[in-house]
VEXDREN-516673 format. One line per 2 residues: number of its first residue (from 1); for each residue x, y, z of N, C-alpha, C, CB. Coordinates in Angstrom, 3 decimals, m for minus. Glycine has a CB too. Example, Ala and Ser with C-alpha at 12.3 -4.5 7.8 and 13.67 -1.06 7.14 Angstrom:
2
1	13.190/m5.690/7.800/12.300/m4.500/7.800/13.200/m3.300/7.800/11.308/m4.473/9.046 ~ 12.850/m2.250/7.080/13.670/m1.060/7.140/12.900/0.030/7.870/14.084/m0.598/5.725;
REM end
This chain:
162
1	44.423/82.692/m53.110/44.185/84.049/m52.668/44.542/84.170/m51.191/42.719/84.457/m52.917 ~ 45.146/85.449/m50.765/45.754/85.330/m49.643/44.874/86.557/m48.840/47.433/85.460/m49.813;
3	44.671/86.209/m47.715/43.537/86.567/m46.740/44.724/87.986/m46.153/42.936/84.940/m45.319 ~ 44.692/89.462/m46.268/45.688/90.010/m45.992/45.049/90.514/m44.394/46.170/91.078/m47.197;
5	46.175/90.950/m43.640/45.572/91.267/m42.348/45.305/93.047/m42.492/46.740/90.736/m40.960 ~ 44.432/93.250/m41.629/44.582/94.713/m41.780/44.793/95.304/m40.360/43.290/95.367/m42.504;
7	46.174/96.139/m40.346/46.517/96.609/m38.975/46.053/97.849/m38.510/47.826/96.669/m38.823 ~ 44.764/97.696/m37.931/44.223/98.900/m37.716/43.277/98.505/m36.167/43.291/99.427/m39.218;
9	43.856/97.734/m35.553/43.596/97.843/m34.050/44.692/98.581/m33.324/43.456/96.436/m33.408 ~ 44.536/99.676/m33.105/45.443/100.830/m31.847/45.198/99.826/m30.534/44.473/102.902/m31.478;
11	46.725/100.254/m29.759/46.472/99.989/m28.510/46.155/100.712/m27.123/47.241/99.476/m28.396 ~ 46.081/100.063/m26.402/45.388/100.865/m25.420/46.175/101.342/m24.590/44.453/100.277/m24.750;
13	46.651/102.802/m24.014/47.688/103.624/m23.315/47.446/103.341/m22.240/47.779/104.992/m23.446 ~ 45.844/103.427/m21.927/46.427/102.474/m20.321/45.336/101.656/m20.132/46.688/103.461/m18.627;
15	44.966/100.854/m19.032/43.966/99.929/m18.584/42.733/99.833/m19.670/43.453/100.409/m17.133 ~ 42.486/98.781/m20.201/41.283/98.940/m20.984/39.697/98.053/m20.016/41.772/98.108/m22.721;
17	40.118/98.201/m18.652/39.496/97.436/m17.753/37.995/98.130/m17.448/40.454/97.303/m16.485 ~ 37.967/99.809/m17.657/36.654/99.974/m17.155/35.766/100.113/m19.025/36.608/101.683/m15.839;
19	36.801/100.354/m20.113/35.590/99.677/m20.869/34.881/98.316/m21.585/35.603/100.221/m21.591 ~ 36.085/97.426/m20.648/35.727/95.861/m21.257/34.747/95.834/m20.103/37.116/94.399/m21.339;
21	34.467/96.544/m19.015/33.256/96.104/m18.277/31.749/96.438/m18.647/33.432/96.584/m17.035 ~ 32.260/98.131/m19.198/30.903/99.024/m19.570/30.635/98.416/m20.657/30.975/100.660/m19.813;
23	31.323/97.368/m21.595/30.802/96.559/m22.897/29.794/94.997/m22.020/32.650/95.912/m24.110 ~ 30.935/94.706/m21.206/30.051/93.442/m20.730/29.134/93.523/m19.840/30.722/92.475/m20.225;
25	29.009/94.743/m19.614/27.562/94.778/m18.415/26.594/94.733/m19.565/27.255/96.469/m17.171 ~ 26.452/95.693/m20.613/25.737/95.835/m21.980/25.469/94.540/m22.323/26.534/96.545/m23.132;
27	26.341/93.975/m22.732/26.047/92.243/m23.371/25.289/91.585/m22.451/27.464/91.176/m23.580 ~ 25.784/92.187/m20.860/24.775/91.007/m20.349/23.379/91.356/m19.907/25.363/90.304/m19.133;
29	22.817/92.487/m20.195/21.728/92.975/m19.733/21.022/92.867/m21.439/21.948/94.583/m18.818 ~ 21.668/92.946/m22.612/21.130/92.876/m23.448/20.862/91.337/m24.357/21.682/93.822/m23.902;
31	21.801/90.870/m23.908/21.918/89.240/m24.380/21.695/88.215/m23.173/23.533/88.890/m25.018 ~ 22.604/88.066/m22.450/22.963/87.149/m21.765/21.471/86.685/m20.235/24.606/87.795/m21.309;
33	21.080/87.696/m19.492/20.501/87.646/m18.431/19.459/87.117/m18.701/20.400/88.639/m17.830 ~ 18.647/86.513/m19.391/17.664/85.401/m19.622/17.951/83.832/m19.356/17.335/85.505/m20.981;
35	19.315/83.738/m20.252/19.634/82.630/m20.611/19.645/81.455/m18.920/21.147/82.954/m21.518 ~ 19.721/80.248/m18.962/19.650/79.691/m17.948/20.766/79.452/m16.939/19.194/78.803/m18.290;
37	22.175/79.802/m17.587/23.519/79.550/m16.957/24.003/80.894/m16.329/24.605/78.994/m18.061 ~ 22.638/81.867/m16.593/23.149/83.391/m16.208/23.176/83.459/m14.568/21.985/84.702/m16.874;
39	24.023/83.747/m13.901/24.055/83.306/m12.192/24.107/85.357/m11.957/26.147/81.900/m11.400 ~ 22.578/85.750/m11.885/22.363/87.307/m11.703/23.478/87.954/m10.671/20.770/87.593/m11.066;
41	23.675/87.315/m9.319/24.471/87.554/m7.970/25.890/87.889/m8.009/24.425/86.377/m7.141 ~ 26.212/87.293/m9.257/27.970/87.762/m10.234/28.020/89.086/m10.755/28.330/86.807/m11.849;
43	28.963/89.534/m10.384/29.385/90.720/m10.674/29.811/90.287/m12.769/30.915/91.186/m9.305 ~ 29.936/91.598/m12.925/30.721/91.636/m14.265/32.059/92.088/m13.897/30.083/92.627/m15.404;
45	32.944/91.762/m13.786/34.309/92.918/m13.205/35.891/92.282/m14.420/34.833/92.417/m10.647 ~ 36.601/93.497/m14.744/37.547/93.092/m15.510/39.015/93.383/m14.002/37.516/94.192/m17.267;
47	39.534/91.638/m14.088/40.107/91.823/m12.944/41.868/91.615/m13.087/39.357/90.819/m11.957 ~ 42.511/92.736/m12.671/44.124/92.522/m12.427/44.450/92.351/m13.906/44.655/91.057/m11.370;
49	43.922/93.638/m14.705/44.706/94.023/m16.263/46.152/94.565/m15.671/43.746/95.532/m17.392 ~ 47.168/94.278/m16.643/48.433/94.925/m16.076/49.231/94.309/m17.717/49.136/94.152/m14.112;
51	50.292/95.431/m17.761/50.957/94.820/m19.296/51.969/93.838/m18.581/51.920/96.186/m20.535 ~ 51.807/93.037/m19.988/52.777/92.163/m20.246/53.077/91.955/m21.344/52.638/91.204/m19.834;
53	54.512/92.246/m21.737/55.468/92.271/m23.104/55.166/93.038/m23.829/55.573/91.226/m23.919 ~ 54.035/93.871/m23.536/53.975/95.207/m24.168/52.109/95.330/m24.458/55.132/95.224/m25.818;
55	51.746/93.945/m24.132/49.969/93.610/m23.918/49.473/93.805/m22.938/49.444/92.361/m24.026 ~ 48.397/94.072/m22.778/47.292/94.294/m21.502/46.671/92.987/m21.396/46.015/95.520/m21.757;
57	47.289/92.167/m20.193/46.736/90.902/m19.729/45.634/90.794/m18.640/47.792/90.188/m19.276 ~ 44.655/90.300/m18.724/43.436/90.463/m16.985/42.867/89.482/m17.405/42.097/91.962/m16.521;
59	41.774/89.135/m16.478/40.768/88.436/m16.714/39.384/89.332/m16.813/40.782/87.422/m15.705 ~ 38.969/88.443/m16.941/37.067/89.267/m17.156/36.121/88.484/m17.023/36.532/89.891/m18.672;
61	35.559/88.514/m15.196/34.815/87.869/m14.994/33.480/87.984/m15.479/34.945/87.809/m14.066 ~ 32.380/87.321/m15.580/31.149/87.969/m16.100/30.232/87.062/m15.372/30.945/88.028/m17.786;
63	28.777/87.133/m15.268/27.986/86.037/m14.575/27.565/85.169/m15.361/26.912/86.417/m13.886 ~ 28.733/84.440/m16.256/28.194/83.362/m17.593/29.805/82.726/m17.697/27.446/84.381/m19.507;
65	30.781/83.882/m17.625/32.074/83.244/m17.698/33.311/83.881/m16.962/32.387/83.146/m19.077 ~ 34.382/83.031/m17.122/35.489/83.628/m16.505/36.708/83.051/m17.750/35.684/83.036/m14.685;
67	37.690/84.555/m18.299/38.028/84.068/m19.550/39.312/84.933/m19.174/37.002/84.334/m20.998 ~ 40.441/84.636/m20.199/41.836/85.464/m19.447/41.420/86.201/m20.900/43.878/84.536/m19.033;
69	42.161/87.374/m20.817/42.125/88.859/m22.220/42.848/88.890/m22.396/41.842/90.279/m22.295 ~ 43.496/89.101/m23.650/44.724/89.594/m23.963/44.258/91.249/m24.654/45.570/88.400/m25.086;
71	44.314/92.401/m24.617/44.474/93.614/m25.574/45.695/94.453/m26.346/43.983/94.459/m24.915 ~ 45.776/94.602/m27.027/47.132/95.175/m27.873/47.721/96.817/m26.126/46.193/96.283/m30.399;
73	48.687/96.516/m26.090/49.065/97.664/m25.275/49.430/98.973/m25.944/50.153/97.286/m24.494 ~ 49.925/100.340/m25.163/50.459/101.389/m25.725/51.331/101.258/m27.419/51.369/101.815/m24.555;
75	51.215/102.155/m27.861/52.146/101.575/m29.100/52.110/100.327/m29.569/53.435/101.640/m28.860 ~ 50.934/99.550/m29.409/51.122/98.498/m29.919/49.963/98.197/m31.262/51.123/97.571/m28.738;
77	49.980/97.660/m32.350/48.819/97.605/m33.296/48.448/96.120/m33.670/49.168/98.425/m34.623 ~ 47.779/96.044/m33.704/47.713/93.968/m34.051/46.804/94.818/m35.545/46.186/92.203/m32.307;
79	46.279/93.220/m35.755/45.999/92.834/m37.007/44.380/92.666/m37.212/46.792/91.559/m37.270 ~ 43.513/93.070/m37.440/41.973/93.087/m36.766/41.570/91.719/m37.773/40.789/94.899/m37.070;
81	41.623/90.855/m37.054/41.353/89.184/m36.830/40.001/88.514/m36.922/41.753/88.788/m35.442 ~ 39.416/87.765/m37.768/37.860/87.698/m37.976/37.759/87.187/m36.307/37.158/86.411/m39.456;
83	36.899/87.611/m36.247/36.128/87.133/m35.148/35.673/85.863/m35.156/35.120/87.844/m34.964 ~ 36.506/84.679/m33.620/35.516/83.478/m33.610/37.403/82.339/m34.473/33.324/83.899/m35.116;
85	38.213/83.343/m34.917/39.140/82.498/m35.450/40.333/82.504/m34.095/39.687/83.117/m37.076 ~ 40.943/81.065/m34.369/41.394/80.730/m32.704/43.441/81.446/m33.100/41.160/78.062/m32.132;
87	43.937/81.185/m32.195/45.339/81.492/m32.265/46.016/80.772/m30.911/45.558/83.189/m32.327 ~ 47.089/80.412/m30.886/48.121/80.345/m29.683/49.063/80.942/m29.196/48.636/79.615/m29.658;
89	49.361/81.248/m27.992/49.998/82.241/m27.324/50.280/81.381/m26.333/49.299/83.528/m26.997 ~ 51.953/81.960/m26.078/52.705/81.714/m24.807/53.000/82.106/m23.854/53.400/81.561/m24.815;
91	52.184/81.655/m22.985/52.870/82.730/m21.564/54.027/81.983/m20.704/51.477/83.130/m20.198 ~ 54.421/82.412/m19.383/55.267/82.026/m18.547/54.506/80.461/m18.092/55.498/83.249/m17.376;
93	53.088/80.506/m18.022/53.004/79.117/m17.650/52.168/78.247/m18.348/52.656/79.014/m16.427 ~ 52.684/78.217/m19.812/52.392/77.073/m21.145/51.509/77.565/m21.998/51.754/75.615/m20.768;
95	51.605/77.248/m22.991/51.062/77.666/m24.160/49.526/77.490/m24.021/51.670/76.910/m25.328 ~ 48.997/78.200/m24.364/47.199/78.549/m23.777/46.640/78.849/m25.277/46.886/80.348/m22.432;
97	45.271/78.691/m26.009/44.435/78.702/m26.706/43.385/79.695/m26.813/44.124/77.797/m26.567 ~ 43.535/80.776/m28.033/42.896/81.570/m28.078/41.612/81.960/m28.916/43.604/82.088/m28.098;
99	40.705/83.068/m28.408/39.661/82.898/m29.785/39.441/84.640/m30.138/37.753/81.897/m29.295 ~ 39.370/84.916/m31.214/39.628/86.525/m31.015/37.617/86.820/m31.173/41.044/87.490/m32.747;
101	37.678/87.772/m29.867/36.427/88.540/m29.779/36.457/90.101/m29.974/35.867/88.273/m28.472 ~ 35.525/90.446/m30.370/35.605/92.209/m30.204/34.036/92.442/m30.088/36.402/93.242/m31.796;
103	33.961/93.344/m28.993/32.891/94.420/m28.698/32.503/94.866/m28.794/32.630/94.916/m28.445 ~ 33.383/96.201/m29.381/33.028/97.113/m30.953/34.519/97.307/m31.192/31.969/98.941/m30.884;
105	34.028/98.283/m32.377/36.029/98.317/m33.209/37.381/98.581/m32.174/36.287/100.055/m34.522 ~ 37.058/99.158/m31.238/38.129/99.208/m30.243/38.028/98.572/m29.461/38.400/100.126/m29.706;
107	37.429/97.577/m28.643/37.498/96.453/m28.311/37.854/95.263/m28.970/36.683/96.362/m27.952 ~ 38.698/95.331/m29.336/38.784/93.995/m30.321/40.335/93.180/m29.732/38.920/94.596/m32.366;
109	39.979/91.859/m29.125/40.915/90.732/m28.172/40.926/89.817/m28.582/40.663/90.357/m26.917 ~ 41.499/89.004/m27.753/41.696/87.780/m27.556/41.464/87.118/m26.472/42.630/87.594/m27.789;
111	40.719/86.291/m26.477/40.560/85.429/m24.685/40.693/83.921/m24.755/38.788/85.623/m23.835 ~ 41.219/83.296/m23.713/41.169/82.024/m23.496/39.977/81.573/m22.351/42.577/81.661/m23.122;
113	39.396/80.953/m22.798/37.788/80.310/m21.682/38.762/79.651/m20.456/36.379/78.518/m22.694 ~ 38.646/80.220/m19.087/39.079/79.429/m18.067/37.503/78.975/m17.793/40.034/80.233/m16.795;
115	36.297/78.995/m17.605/35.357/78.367/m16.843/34.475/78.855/m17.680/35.210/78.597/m15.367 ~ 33.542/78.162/m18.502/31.929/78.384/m18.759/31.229/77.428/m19.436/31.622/79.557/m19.528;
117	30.004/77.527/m18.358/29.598/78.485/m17.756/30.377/78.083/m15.946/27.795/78.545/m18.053 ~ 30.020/79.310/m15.416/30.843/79.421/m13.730/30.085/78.325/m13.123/30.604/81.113/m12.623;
119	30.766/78.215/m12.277/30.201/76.862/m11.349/29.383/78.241/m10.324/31.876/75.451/m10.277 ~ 28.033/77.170/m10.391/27.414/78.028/m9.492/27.709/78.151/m7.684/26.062/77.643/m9.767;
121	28.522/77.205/m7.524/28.361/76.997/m5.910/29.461/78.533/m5.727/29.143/74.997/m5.080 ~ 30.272/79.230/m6.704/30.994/80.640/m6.073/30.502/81.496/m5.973/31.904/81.202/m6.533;
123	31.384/81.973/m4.663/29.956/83.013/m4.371/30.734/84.121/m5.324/29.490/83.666/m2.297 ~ 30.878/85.431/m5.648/31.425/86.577/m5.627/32.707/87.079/m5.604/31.034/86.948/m4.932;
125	32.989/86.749/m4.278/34.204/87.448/m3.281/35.380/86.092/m4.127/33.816/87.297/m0.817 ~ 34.483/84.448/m4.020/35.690/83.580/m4.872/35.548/83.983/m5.979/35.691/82.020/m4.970;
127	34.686/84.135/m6.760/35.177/84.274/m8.454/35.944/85.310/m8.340/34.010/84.584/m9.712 ~ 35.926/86.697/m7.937/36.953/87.506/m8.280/38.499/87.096/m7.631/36.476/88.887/m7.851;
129	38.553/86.308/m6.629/39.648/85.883/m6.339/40.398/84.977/m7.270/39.480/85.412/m5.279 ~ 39.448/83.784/m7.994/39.917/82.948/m8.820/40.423/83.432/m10.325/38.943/82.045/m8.855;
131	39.753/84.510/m10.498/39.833/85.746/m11.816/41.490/86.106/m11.405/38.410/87.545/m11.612 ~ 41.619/86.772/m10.101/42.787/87.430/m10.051/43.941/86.756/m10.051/42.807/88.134/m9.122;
133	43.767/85.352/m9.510/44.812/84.633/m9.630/45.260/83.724/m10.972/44.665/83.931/m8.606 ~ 44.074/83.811/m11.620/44.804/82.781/m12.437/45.416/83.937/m13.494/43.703/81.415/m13.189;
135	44.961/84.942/m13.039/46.114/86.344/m14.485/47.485/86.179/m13.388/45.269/89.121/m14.669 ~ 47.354/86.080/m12.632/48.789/86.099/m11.463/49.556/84.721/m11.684/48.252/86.148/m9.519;
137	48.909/83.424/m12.354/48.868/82.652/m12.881/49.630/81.907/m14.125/48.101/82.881/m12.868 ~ 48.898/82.560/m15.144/49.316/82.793/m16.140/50.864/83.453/m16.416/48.370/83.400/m16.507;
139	50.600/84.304/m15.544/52.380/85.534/m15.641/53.246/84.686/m14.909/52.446/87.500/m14.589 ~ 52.918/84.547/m14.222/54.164/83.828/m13.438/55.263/82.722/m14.111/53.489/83.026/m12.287;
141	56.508/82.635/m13.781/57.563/82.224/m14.165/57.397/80.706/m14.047/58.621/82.846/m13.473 ~ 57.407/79.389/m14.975/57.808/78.207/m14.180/58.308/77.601/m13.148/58.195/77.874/m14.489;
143	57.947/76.934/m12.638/58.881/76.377/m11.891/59.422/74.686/m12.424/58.210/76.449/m10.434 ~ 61.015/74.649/m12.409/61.268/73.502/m13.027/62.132/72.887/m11.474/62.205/73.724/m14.705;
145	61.192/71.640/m11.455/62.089/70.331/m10.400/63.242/69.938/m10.712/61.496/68.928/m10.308 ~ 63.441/69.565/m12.400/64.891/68.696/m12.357/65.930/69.884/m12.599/65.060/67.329/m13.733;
147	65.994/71.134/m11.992/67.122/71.856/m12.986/67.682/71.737/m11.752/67.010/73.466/m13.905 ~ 69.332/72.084/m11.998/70.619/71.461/m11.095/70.272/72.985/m10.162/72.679/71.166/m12.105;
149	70.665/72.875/m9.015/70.369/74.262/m8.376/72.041/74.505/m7.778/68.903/74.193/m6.944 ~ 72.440/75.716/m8.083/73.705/76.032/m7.505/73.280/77.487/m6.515/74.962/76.298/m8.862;
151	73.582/77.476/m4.883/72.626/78.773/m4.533/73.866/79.744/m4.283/71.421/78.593/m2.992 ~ 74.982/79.597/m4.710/76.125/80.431/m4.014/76.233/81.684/m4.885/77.647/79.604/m3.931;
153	76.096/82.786/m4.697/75.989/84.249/m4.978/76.880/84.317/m6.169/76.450/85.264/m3.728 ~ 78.079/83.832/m6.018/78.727/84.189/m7.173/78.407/83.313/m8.784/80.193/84.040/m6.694;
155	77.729/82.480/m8.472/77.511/81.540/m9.492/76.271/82.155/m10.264/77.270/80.034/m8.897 ~ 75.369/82.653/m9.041/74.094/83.171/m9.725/74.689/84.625/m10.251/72.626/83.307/m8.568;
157	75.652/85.565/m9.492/75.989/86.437/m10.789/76.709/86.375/m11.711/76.308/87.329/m10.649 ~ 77.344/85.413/m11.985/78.260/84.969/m13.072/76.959/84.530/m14.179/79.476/83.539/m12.520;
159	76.267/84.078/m13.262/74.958/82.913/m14.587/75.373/81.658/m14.601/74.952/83.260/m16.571 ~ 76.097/80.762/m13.714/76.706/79.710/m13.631/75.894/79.497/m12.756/78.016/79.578/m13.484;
161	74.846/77.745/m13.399/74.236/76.810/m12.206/74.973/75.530/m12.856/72.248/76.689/m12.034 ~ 75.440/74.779/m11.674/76.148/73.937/m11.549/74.942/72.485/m10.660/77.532/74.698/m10.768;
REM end
């Protein structure tokens, strides 16, 4: 028997950043702020969403974790994915490990765990810095040491590295 997908996650036309926050402030005032790894002094903030390949990529810091998002973009529809089942995805800097979460029916992602729970010694001002960079991170292009480098103008507009 074959598990069929059902494509009925819409994407999001623009930033889905102020309601992945108004969901995770909720989770954490309703779940999370007891627990012992909860560091109160952390913001919740969804940081440096911006598309990529046609997805809404950010991070989303929270005072329990720091996780990269993926959301379906404009015109885009995914496949509404049990929750808790993992997937892989490629970005510009290596193939990264996913787990699909959702919030409620229109919240429904994908994230990869960069840190949890947060190291407590950051204050604030670093976690959102470390949030922003590693989505700046993630996007960014390789860099490869052994490739032959040719820097002369005409080679790079021809497409000739020598």
């Amino acid at each position: 028997m074959h598990d069929e997908l059902i494509w009925d996650v819409e994407g999001w036309r623009s930033s889905p950043a102020a309601a992945l926050e108004a969901q995770f402030n909720r989770v954490a005032a309703d779940q999370m702020a007891a627990l012992p790894f909860y560091q109160a002094h952390m913001p919740v903030k969804a940081c440096s969403f911006q598309l990529f390949e046609g997805q809404w990529v950010g991070a989303m810091l929270t005072p329990w974790m720091l996780e990269l998002v993926v959301l379906p973009g404009p015109d885009q529809q995914w496949p509404r994915r049990q929750v808790g089942s993992r997937l892989a995805l490629t970005f510009p800097a290596g193939d990264m490990a996913f787990r699909v979460g959702e919030l409620t029916p229109e919240l429904h992602y994908v994230a990869c765990s960069l840190m949890s729970p947060l190291d407590p010694h950051l204050s604030p001002e670093q976690a959102i810095m470390l949030a922003e960079n590693s989505v700046s991170l993630a996007l960014s292009l390789p860099v490869r040491r052994d490739a032959p480098i040719n820097m002369s103008r005409r080679s790079l507009l021809r497409g000739k590295v020598a």
